[in-house]
N, C-alpha and C positions, 0 to 999 in steps of 0.2 A: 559116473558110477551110481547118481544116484538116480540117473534117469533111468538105470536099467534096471532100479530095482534092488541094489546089493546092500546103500545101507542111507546117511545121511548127506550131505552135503557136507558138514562140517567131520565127520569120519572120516569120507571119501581123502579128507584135506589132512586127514591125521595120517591116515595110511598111504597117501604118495609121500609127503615129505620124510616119513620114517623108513623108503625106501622098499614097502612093502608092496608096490605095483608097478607091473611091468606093461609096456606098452607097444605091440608087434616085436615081443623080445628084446627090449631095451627097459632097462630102469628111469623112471621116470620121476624127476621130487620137484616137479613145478605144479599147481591144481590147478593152474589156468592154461594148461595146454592143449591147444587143439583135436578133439579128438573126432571123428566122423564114424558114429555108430553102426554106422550099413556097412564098413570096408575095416574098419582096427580088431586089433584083437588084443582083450585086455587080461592080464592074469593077475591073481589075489592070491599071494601066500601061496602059490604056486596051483592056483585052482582056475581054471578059466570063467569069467563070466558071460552066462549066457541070456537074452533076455528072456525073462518070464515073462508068464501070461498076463497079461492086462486085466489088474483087478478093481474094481470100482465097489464102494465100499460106502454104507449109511448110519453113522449112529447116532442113538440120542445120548448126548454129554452130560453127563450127571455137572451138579453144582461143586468147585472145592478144587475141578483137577485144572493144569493147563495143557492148552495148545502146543506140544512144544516134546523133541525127543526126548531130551535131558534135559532137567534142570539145575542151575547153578547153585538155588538155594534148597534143592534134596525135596521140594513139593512131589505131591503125583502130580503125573503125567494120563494124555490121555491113551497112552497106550497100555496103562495098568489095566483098562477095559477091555483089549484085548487080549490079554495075559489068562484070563480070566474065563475066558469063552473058551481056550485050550488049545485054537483051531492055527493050522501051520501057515501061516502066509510068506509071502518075502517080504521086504522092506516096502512101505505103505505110509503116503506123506498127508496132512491134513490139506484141505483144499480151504488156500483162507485160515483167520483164525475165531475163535470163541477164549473171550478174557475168563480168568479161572473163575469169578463170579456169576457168568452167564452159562447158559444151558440149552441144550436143544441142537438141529439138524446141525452136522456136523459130515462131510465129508472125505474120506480119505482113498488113495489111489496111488499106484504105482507108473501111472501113465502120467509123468510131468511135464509134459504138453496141454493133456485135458484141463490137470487142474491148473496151472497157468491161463488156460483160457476163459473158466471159470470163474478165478480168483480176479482178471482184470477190470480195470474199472470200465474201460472201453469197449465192456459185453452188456452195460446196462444190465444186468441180469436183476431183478428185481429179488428182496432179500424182503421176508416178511417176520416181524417180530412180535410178537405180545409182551406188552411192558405193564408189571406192576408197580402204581405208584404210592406213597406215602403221603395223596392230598388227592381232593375232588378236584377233576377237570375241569373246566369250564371251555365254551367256544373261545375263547380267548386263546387259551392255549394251545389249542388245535389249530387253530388259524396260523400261528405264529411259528408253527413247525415246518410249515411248506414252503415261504418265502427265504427264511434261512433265520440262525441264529447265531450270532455272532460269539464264539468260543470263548476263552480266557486268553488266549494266543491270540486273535484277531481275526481268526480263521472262519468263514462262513460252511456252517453248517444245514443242510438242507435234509427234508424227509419228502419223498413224492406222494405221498397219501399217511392222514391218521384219521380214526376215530375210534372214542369210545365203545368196549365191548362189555362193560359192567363195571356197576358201582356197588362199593357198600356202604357205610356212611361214615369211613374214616379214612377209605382209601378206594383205587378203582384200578383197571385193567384197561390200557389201550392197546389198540392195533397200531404200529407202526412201518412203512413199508420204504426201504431205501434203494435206489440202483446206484448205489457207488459204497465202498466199505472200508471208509476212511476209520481210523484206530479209536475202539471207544465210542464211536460216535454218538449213538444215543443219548450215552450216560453223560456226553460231554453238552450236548445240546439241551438236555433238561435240567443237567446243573446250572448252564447259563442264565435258564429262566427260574433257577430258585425253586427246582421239583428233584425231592430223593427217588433214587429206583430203588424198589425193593424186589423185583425176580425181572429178569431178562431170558425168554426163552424165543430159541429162532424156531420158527414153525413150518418154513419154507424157502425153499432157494429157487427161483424161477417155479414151474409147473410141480416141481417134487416136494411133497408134503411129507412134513415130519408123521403124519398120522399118528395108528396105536403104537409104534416102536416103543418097548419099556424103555424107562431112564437105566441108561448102563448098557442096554443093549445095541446091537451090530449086527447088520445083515450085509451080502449084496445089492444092490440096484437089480431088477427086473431089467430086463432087454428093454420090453417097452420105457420103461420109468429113463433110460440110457437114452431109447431114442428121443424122449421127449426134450427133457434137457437140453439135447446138443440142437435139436431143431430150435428152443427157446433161444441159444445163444447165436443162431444165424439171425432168427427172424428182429432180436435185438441191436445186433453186431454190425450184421451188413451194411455197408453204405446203398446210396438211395441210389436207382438204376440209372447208367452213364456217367457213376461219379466213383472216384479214388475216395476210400482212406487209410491214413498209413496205423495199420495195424502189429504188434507183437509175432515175433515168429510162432510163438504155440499159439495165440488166439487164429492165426493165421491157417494153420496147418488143420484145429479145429473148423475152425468156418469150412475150408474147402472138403471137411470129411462130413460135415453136416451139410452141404450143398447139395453132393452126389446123393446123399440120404434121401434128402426132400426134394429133387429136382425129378 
């Protein structure tokens, strides 16, 4: 259900067990039931659903809300941005997340194959960040970003690229650029080395730039800005010619739709 668009995964999970979905005219109160999208026929309260159109979605995430439908403890959400703009969509999931302290390029999509493909770590898709810190940088610290840093957990933390974008004389602004989007990671890797963050904003997700988008605002994706992207996650993804790798079923399903694109 939520691949087609109707609502959340965790809804989807409220409304079979309360007996409120029917499955080629059967009731059905199991979530993990096999369903095959091309051949079932699902009804809602006695509505059929049908898939909607494939929406691909860009916003800049203001600072304060979270990644997330609903939350447990009554914060915003970042679909209060939505609400907002007035405009009708169907059900539209974030690609990945942004913790409610950071800000910037935010993805969302009703095609939960894309952002699965997307979101995996095994699309390398490089993630570009600007970080404000609460101390002057020094090469030191830069250096110490790429090799890895060793978390509060014991967990190795790495960045593929940083440098200095501007200092002032009590604090400064890095660029920092990751291809894997392990939880916090930033803010976990510069706590290890004894550096506060004071604004975390994503500027970029592969070749899609956050650019002018207002904080709070939402667009579509361009065709072209779509094709880039999915070519991004081949020319990253693919394995290397004459070789297997074992890939996710939407990174999968992805790749072979960015193939055809670019072959």
């Amino acid at each position: 259900m939520s691949k087609l668009g109707h609502c959340s995964r965790s809804r989807a999970a409220e409304l079979i067990r309360a007996g409120r979905v029917r499955l080629n005219g059967s009731v059905r109160r199991d979530p993990e039931t096999v369903v095959r999208l091309e051949r079932d026929h699902i009804v809602v309260d006695g509505l059929a659903i049908d898939p909607p159109k494939k929406i691909y979605l860009m916003m800049n995430k203001p600072r304060g809300l979270v990644t997330t439908a609903s939350d447990e403890k009554g914060r915003d959400t970042i679909y209060s941005v939505l609400e907002k703009t007035g405009a009708s969509v169907p059900w539209i999931a974030p690609v990945g997340r942004l913790d409610k302290a950071s800000e910037g390029l935010l993805l969302l999509t009703n095609d939960s194959e894309w952002g699965a493909g997307i979101a995996s770590p095994l699309s390398h898709l490089n993630k570009t960040y600007h970080v404000q810190i609460g101390s002057l940088a020094d090469e030191q610290l830069l250096r110490a970003l790429a090799p890895g840093v060793k978390s509060e957990n014991g967990e190795v933390l790495r960045a593929i690229q940083s440098r200095m974008l501007r200092s002032g004389t009590k604090n400064c602004w890095l660029e920092i650029i990751l291809d894997e989007g392990k939880n916090r990671q930033i803010r976990r890797m510069l706590a290890a080395l004894g550096v506060e963050v004071l604004r975390l904003v994503r500027v970029a997700i592969g070749p899609l730039q956050l650019g002018k988008l207002a904080k709070g605002a939402c667009r579509p994706l361009a065709n072209e800005e779509k094709r880039l992207i999915d070519g991004a996650i081949w020319h990253a993804a693919a394995p290397p010619k004459g070789k297997s790798r074992s890939v996710p079923p939407g990174l999968r399903t992805m790749l072979k739709q960015a193939k055809a694109e670019h072959s």
